[in-house]
C-alpha positions as CSV (number, residue, x, y, z in Angstrom):
1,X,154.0,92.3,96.9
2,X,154.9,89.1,98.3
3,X,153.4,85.7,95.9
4,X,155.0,82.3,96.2
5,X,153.9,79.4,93.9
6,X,153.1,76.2,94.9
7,X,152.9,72.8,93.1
8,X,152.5,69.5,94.2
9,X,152.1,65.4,92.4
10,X,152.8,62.1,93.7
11,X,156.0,60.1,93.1
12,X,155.4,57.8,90.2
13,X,152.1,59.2,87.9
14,X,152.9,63.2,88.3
15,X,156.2,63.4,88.7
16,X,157.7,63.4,85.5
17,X,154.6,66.2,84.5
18,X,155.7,67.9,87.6
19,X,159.5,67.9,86.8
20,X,158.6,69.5,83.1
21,X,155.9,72.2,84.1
22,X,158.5,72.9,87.4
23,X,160.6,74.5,85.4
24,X,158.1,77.1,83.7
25,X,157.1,78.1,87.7
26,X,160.4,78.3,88.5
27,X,162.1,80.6,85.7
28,X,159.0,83.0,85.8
29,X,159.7,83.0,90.1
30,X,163.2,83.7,89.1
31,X,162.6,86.5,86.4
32,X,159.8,88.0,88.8
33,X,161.5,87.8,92.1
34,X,158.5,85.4,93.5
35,X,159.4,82.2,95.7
36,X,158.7,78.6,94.9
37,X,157.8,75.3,97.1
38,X,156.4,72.1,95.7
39,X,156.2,68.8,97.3
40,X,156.3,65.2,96.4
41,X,154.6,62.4,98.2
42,X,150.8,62.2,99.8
43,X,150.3,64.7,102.7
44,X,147.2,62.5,104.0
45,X,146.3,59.4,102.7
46,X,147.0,56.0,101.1
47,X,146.6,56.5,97.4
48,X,148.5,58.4,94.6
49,X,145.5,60.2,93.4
50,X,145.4,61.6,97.1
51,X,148.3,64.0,96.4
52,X,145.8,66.2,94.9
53,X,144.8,67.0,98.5
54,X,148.5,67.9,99.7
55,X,147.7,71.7,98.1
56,X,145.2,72.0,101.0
57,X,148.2,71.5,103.4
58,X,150.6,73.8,101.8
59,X,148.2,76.7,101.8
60,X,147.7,76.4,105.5
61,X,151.2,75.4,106.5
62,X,152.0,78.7,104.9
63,X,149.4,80.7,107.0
64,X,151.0,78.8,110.0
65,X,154.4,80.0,108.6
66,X,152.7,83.6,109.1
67,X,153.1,84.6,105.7
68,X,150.7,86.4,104.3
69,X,151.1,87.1,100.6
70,X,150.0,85.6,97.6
71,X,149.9,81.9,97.0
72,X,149.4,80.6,93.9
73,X,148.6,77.0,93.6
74,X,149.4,75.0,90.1
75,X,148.9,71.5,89.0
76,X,151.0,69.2,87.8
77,X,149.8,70.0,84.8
78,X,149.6,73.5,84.6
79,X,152.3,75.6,83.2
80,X,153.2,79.4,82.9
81,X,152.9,79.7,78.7
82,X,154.2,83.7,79.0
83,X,157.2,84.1,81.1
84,X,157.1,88.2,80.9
85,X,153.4,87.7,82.3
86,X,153.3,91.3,84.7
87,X,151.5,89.3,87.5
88,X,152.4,92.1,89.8
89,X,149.9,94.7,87.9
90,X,147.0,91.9,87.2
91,X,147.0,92.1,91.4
92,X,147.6,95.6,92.5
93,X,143.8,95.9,91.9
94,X,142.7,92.7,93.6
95,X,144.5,93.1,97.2
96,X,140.8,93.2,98.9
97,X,139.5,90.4,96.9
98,X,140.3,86.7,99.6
99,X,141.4,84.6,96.4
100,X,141.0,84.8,92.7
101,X,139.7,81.7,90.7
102,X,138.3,80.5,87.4
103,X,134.7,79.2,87.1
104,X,134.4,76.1,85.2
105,X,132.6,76.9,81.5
106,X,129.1,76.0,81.3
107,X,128.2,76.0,85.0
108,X,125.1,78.0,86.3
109,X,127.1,79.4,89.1
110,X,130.4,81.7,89.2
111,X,131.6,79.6,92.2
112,X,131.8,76.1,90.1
113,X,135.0,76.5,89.5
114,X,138.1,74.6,88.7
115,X,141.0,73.7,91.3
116,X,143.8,73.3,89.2
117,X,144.8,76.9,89.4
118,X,143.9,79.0,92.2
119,X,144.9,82.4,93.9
120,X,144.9,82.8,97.7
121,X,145.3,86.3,99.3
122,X,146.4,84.9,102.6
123,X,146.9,88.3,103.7
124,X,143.1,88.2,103.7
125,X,141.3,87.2,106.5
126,X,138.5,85.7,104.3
127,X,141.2,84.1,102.1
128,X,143.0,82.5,105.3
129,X,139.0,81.3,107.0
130,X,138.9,79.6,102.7
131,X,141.7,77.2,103.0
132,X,140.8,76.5,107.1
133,X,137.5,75.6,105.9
134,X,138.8,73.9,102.9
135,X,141.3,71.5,105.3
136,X,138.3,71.0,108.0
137,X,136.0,69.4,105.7
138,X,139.1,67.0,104.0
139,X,140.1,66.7,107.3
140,X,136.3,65.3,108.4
141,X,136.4,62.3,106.0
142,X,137.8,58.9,107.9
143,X,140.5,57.3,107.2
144,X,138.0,54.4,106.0
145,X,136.9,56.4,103.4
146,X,140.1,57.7,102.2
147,X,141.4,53.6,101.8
148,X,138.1,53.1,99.4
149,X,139.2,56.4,97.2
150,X,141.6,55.9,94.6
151,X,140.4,58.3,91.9
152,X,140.0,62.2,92.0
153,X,136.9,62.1,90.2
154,X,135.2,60.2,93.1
155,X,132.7,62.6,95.2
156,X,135.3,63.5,98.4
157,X,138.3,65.5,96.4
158,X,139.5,68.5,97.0
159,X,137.7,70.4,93.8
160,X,134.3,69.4,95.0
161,X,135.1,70.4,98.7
162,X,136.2,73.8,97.7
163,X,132.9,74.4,95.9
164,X,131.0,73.1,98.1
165,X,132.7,75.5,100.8
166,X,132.2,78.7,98.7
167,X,128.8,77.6,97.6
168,X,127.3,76.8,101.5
169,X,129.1,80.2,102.7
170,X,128.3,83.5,101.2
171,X,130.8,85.3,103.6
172,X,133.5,83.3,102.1
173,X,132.5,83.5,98.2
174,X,131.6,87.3,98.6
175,X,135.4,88.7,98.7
176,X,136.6,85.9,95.8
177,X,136.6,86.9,92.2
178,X,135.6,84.3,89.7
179,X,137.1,85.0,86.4
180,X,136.7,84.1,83.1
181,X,139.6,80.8,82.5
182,X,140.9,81.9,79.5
183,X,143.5,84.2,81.4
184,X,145.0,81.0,83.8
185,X,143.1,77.9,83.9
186,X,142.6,76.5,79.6
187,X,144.9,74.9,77.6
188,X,145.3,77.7,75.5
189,X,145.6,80.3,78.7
190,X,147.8,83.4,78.0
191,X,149.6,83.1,81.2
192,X,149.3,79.9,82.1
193,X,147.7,76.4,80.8
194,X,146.4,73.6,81.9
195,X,146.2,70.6,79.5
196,X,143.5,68.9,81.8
197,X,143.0,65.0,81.8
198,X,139.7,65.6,80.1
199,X,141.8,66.4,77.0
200,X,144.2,63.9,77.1
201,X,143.3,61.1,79.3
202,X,146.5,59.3,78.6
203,X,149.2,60.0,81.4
204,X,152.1,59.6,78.7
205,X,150.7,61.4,75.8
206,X,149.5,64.2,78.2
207,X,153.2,64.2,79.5
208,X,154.6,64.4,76.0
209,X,152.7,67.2,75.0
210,X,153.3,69.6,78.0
211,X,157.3,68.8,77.9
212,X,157.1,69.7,74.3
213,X,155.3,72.8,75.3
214,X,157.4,73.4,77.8
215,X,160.8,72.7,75.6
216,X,159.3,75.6,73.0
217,X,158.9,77.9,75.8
218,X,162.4,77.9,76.9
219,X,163.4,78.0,72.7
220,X,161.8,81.0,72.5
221,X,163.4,82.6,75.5
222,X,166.4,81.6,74.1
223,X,165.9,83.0,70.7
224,X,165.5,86.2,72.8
225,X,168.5,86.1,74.3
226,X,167.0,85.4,78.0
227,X,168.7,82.8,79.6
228,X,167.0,80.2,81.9
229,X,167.4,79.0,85.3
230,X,169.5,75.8,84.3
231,X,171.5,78.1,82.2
232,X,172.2,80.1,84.9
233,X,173.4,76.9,87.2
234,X,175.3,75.9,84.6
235,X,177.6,78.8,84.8
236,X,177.7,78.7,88.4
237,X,178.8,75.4,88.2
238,X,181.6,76.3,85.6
239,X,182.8,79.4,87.6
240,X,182.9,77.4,90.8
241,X,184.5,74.1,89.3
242,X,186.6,75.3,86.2
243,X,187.0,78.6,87.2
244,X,185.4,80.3,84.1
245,X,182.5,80.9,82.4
246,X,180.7,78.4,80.6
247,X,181.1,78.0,76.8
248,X,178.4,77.9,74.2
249,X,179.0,73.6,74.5
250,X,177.6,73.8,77.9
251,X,174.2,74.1,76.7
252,X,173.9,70.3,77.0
253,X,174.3,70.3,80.6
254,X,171.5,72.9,81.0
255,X,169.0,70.5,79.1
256,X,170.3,67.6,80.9
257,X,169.1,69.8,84.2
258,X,165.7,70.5,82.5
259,X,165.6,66.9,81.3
260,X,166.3,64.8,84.9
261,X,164.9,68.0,87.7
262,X,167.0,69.8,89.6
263,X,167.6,66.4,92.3
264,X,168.9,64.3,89.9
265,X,170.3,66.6,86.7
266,X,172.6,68.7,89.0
267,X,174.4,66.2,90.7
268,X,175.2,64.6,86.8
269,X,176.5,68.0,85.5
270,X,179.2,68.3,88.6
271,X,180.2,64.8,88.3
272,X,180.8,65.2,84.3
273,X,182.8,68.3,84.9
274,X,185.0,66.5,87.5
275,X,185.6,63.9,85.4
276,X,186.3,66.4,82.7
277,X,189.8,66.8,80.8
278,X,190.2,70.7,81.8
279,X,189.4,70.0,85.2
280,X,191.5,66.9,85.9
281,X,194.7,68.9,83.7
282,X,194.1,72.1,86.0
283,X,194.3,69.7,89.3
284,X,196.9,68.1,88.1
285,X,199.1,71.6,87.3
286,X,197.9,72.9,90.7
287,X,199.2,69.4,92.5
288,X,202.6,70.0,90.7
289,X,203.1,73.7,91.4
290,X,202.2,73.1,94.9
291,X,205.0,70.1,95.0
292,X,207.2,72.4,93.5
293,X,206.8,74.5,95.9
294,X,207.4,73.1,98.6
295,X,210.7,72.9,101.6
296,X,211.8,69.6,102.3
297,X,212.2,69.4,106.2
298,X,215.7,69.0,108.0
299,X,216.6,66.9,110.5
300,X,216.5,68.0,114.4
């Protein structure tokens, strides 16, 4: 079964929620053989609140891709709480159903449902004519309109287009299952969570809470003995640079990685361990022996 998760923020508001529940999609893609694409920036559009549109465009650019597995679509602040979560076997059930969603609680209808985690089978013809229809009708709204939006609770976002989509199609909501949030889509999810902005409307607390969350995730992987995908670049770096395996001190450099995001935190580590001691001394010998080694030419 092929699944790929997708997440997606702006550059300034998101991104530092982004770069914390990243690494939560990541390791589980990692332990669970799944693939992983986010993007940064505004697909279409002039505002930062716009990104929330860009999952639109990363659903169908990976129809036009032809692939046509699973695509699961995360917030930037979503985050997968159990790591061992068999997301293979919740499926194996659900290959006819076009996508897989959670219905907001309270709402009259099953098809009210919230955005901030979603399923797409694109495998399903149903699921593929979803996120088509989906793009059409963002695609429909002017550029004049778009200028005047700066807010995702205004009437023309990408939540309210989806419903409104399922809601005026009943060949499109037939084949989706709308399920109960407590699974995926609630801050207290048991695979993943969503601390939404009606919890927490301020940006930096809500960002301080999910990196906690986040940091206690890994803890406990680490109590466990699992290691995590900065771990495991870590040693790579060691083995490729020092030319052995990382020491129990190198677990710094890992949380550095988690700390600045892959882009910035990985670049750091290899400059540190350039500049390092061992490697300089190990240069060093290796300059010597090869001086030592070497003929001095003769004359013609």
């Amino acid at each position: 079964m092929e699944l790929t998760i997708l997440q997606t923020s702006d550059a300034f508001k998101y991104s530092r929620m982004l770069r914390a529940t990243s690494r939560t999609a990541i390791e589980y893609c990692r332990r669970h053989g799944f693939a992983y694409e986010s993007f940064v920036g505004i697909k279409r559009g002039f505002h930062g609140a716009q990104a929330a549109f860009n999952r639109i465009f990363l659903l169908d650019e990976l129809i036009e891709r032809g692939y046509r597995g699973w695509a699961l679509y995360m917030d930037a602040d979503a985050y997968v709480f159990d790591l061992d979560f068999d997301l293979k076997a919740y499926l194996a059930d659900k290959q006819d159903r076009s996508a897989i969603m959670t219905t907001i609680p309270g709402e009259a209808v099953a098809w009210h449902i919230n955005s901030g985690v979603l399923f797409f089978n694109l495998g399903h013809p149903q699921g593929v004519a979803l996120v088509r229809e989906w793009k059409r009708r963002f695609m429909a709204v002017p550029d004049e309109r778009l200028r005047t939006l700066t807010s995702v609770w205004d009437h023309d976002n990408d939540q309210t287009m989806l419903y409104q989509a399922l809601d005026q199609d009943c060949a499109l909501r037939a084949s989706a299952l709308f399920v109960d949030p407590m699974l995926f889509n609630h801050h207290q999810g048991l695979f993943i969570r969503q601390l939404l902005n009606s919890l927490d409307g301020d940006i930096e607390s809500r960002t301080n809470k999910i990196e906690a969350a986040v940091a206690e995730i890994f803890q406990k992987a680490a109590a466990t003995g699992t290691t995590s995908i900065e771990e495991e670049i870590v040693s790579d770096l060691y083995r490729i640079i020092l030319k052995r395996e990382a020491d129990r001190g190198s677990v710094g450099y890992s949380q550095l990685i988690a700390a600045r995001g892959f882009e910035h935190g990985i670049p750091e580590v290899v400059r540190l361990l350039l500049d390092s001691p061992e490697y300089r001394a190990r240069i060093s010998a290796q300059v010597a022996g090869e001086s030592s080694q070497a003929v001095p030419g003769g004359g013609g």
